[in-house]
N, C-alpha and C positions, 0 to 999 in steps of 0.2 A: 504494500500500500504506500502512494508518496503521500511523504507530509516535508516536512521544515527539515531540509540535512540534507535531502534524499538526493542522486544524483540521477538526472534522467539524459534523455533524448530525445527528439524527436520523430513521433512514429508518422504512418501515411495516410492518418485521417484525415488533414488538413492540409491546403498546399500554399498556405499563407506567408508562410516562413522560411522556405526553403534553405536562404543564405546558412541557418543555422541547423541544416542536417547533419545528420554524424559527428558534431560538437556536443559534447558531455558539459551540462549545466547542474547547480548546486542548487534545491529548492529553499528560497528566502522567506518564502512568507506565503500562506495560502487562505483563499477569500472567495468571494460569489461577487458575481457581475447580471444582477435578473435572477435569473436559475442556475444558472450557469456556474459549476465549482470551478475557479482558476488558481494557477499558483503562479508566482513571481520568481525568477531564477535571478542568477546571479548575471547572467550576461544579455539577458531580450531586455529592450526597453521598456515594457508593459508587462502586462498578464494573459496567461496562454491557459484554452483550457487545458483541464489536470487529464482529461482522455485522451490529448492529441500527444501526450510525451509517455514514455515505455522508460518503468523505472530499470537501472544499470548496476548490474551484482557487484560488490564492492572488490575494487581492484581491478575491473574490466572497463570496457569501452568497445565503441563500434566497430571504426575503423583505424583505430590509433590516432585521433585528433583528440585532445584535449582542449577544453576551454579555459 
């Protein structure tokens, strides 16, 4: 489950964001926007929702990008 720590990714529910696929983000802070559960990373400039990112087993990553 993400919450506050967690390190994610972005999965291919959304194609909004592209620039930051395969970049490993640190979850900052998490909230609703309507309905909508979102969380705040350390590197997007807003809030994404928390279904569009696939949490990252600790010590791994994607593709070898780090954020």
């Amino acid at each position: 489950m993400i919450g506050v720590g967690s390190r994610v990714v972005l999965n291919d529910r959304y194609r909004d964001r592209r620039e930051y696929c395969g970049t490993v983000m640190t979850v900052t802070r998490l909230g609703e926007l309507g309905s909508c559960a979102v969380a705040y990373t350390d590197l997007m400039p807003g809030p994404y929702a928390i279904d569009g990112f696939d949490e990252v087993e600790e010590g791994g990553d994607t593709d070898g990008q780090e954020g």
